[in-house]
C-alpha positions in Angstrom: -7.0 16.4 18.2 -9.9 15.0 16.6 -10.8 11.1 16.8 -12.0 10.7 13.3 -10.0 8.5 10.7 -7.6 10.9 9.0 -8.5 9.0 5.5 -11.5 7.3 4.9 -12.6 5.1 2.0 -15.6 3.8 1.3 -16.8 1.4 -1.2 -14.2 2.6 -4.4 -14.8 1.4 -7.7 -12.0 2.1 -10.6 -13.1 0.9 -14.0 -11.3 1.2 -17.4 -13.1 0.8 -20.4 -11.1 -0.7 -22.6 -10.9 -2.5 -26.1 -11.2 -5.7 -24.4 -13.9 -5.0 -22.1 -14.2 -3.6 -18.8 -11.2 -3.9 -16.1 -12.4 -4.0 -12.6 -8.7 -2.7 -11.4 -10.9 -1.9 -8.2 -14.2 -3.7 -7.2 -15.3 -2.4 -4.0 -12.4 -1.4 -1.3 -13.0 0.5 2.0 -10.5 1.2 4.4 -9.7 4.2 7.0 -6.2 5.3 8.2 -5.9 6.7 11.4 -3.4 10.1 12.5 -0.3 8.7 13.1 -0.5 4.7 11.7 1.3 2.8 9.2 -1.5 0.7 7.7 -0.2 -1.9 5.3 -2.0 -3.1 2.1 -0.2 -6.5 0.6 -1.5 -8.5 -2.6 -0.3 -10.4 -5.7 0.6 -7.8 -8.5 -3.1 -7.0 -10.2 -5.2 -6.7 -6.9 -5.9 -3.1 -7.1 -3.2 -2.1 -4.1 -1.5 0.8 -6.2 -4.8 2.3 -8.4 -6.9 2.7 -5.7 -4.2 5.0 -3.7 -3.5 6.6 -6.7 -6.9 7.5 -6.7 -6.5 9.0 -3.8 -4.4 11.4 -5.5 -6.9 12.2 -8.5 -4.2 10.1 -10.5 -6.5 7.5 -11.8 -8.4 10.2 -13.9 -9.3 9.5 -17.2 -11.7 9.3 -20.6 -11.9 6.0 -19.8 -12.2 5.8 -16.3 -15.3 5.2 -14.3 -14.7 6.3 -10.5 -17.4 6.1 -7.8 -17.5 5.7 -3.9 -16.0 8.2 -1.4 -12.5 9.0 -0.6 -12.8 11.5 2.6 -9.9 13.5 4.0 -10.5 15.1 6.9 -13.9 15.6 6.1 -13.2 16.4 2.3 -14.2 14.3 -0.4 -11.2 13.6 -2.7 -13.1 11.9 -5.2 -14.8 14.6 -6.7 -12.4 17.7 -6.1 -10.6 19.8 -8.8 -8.4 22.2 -9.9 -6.5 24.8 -7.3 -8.0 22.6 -4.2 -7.0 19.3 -5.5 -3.1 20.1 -5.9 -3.2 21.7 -2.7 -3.5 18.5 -0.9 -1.6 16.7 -3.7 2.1 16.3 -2.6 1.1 19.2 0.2 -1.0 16.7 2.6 -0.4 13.9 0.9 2.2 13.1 -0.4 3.6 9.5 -2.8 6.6 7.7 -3.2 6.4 5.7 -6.4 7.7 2.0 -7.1 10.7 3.2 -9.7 13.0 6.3 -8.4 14.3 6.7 -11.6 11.3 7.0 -14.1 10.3 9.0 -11.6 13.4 11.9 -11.2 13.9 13.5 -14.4 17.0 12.3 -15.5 18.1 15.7 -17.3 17.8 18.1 -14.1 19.8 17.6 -10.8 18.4 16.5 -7.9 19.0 20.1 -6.4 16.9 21.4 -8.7 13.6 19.0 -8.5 13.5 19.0 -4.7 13.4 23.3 -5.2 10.3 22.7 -7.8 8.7 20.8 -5.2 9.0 22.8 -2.5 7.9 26.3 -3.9 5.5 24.7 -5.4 3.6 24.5 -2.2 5.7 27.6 -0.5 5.9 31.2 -1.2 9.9 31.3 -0.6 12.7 32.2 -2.7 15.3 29.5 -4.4 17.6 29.7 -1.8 15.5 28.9 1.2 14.5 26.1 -1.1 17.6 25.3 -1.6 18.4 25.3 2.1 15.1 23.3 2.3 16.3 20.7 0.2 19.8 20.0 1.7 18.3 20.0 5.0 15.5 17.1 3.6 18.7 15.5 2.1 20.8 15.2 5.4 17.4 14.2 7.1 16.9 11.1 5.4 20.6 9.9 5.5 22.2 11.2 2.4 25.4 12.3 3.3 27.6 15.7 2.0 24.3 16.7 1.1 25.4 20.0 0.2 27.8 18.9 -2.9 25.3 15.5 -3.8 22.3 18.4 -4.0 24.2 19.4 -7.8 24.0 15.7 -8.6 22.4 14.0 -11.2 19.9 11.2 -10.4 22.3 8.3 -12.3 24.9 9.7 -10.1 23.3 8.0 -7.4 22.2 4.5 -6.3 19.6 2.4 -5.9 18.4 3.3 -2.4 20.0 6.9 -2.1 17.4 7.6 -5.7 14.8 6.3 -3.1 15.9 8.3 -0.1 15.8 11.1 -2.4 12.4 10.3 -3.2 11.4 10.1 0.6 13.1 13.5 0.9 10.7 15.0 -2.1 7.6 13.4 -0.6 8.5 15.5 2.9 9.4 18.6 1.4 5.9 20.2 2.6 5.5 18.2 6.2 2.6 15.7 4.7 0.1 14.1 7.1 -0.1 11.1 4.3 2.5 9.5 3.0 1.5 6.6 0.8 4.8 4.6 0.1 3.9 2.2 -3.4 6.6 -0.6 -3.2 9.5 1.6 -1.9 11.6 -1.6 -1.4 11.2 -3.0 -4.7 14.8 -3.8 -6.6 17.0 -2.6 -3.3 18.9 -5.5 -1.6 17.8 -6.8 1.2 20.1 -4.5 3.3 19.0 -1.5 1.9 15.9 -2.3 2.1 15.7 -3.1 6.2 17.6 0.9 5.9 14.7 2.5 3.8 12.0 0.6 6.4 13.6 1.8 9.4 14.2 5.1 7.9 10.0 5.5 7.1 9.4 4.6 10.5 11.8 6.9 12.0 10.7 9.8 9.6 6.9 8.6 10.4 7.9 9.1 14.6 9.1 12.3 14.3 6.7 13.9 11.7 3.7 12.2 13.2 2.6 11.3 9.6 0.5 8.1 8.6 1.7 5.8 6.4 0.3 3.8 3.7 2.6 0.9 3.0 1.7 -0.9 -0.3 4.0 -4.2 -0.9 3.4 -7.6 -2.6 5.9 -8.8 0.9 5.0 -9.7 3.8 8.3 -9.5 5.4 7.8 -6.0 5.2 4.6 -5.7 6.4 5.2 -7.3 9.7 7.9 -5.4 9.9 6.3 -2.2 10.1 3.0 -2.4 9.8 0.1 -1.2 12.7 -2.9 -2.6 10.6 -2.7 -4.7 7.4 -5.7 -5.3 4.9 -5.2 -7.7 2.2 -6.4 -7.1 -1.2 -7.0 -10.0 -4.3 -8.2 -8.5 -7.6 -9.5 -5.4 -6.6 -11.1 -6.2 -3.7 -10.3 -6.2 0.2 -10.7 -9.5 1.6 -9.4 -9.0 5.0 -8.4 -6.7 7.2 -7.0 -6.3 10.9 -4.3 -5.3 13.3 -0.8 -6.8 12.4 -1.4 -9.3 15.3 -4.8 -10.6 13.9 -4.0 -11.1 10.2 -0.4 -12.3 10.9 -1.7 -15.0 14.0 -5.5 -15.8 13.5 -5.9 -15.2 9.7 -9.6 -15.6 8.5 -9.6 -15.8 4.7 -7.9 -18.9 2.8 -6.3 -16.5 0.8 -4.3 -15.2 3.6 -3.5 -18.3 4.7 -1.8 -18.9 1.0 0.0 -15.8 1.3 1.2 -16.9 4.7 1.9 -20.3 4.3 4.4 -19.3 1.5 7.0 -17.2 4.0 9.8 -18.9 4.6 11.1 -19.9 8.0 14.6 -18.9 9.4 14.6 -19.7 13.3 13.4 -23.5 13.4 13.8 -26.4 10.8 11.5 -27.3 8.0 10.2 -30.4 6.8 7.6 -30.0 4.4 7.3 -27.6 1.1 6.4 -23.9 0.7 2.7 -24.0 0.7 1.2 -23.1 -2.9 -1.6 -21.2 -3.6 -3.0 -22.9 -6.8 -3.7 -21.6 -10.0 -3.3 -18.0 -11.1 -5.3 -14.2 -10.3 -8.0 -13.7 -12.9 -8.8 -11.3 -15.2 -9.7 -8.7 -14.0 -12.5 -8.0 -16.7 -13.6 -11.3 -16.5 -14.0 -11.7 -13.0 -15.4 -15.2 -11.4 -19.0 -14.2 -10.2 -19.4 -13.6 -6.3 -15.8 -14.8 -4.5 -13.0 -13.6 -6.3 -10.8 -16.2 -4.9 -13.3 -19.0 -5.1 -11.8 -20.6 -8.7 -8.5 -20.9 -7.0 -9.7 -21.8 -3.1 -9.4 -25.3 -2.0 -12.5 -25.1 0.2 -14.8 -22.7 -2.2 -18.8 -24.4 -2.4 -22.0 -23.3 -3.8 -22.1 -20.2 -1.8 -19.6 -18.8 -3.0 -21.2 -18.2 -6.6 -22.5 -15.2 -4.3 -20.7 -12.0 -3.3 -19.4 -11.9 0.8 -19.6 -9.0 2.6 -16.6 -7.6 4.1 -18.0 -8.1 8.1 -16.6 -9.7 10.8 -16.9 -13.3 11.2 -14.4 -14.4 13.5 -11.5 -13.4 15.6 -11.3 -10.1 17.7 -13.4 -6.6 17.2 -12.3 -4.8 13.9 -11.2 -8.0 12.4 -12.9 -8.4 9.3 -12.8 -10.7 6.5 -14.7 -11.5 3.1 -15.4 -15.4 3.2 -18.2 -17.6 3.0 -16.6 -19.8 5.6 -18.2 -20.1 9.3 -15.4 -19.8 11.9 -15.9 -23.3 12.9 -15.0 -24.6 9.2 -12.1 -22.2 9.5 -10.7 -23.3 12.8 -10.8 -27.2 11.4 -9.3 -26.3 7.9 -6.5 -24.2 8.9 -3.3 -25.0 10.3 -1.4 -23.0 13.1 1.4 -25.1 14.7 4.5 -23.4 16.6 3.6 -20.3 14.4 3.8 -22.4 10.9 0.4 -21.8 8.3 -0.3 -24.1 6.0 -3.5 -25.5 4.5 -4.9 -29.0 4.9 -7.0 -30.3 2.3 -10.7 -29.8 2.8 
């Protein structure tokens, strides 16, 4: 099997011209996804997590869309493919779960029926082995008598069993991708551990790669191989699970991480609070996105950092101004706690 990165992006750009101006819904973002990973992309709502992997899909396409950079997949670029070739990757190779299950089954057809569409759309095979297909995909992802709930409505079902029919729709055709856009979002906390541990266990035995997108980091360490961090349209970090979670580079991380709560030891202090609120994202600060909200943000930062490593271990980058020496005296890491001290 070949080494090369299964998905590659390189410095995407998504711009909507709009009435208002210009939205920079992605500024910049590069990230590859190996055979087999779960990569993990977390962010405040507005930081580009969800239209820059729906470009991935050609589902950012638009009059008033401006697209540039490279999406490769497997050696084919994504970004300017059409027609025929285009949906036979789309929901064939890669495939998408969506944030809502139920905007996203029709509501008048049963479930039966939209798993069959899916899978001859890809397959030259009649309705019944679709069928057959589709109560298989059912049963596979936990659903049970999935021979009657198959002539179900989507209503008819709940919460997570919409999403498990979802996960079944997005494996109809074997993908190598699956890119998973909130799946969590809405279910109890319950269902939600079930719908993680059922992606993981569906990623194991199809040998897929998985593109987690979540606003929570609960559910990034719990399933995640590599996580980058995004904040208005742009990546500002980006590591192994271990790196981000445990020697976090970017002040903005250190916000997002200083917020989780605490269940196995006692705390004393408050939540830490990232100040302010996420930009515009058509008038974006110049240089440093984060810089009009970053306690330790100085001239420099008027300029635009490189994504590059700065600190930490090999394939740890970060976007940040800060020298690794400022870092290690302005953040905080006691008995696995993150907080930020006051520059």
């Amino acid at each position: 099997m070949s080494d090369a990165p299964l998905l590659q992006m390189e410095d995407l750009r998504v711009h909507f011209d709009t009435d208002e101006g210009i939205v920079k819904a992605v500024d910049g973002v590069s990230l590859v996804v190996n055979r087999g990973e779960m990569l993990g992309i977390v962010g405040e709502s507005g930081s580009g997590k969800s239209v820059a992997n729906m470009t991935i899909l050609g589902l950012t396409r638009a009059s008033n869309a401006s697209i540039s950079g490279r999406i490769s997949f497997e050696g084919k670029e994504l970004t300017t493919m059409e027609g025929e070739e285009l949906r036979a990757i789309r929901g064939n190779e890669i495939s998408m779960i969506f944030q809502d299950p139920l905007s996203s089954l029709h509501p008048f057809y049963k479930v039966g029926r939209q798993l069959v569409e899916a899978v001859r759309v890809h397959q030259d095979v009649s309705k019944e082995a679709a069928l057959a297909r589709s109560i298989e995909l059912l049963g596979l992802v936990g659903i049970p008598d999935p021979e009657r709930r198959v002539g179900e409505y989507p209503h008819e079902f709940s919460g997570g069993m919409r999403q498990r029919v979802m996960i079944a729709m997005a494996l109809t055709n074997d993908p190598k991708l699956l890119i998973a856009d909130e799946p969590t979002t809405a279910l109890d906390v319950t269902t939600q551990a079930q719908i993680l541990k059922l992606i993981e266990r569906l990623r194991q035995e199809f040998g897929m790669a998985v593109i987690m997108i979540t606003h929570d980091l609960g559910v990034v360490a719990e399933v995640a191989d590599r996580v980058m961090v995004m904040y208005a349209g742009r990546g500002v970090e980006s590591g192994t699970l271990e790196q981000v979670f445990y020697d976090p580079q970017h002040p903005y991380t250190w916000g997002l991480l200083g917020s989780l709560t605490r269940i196995d030891r006692p705390r004393t202090a408050r939540l830490a609070q990232i100040a302010g609120q996420p930009p515009s994202l058509i008038s974006l600060p110049e240089g440093c996105h984060f810089r009009n909200r970053c306690p330790h943000s100085f001239a420099k930062c008027t300029s635009t950092p490189p994504l590059e490593q700065r600190g930490g271990e090999p394939g740890h980058t970060d976007r940040c101004w800060l020298d690794p020496e400022r870092k290690q005296a302005l953040r905080v890491v006691s008995t696995g706690e993150f907080g930020l001290e006051a520059a």
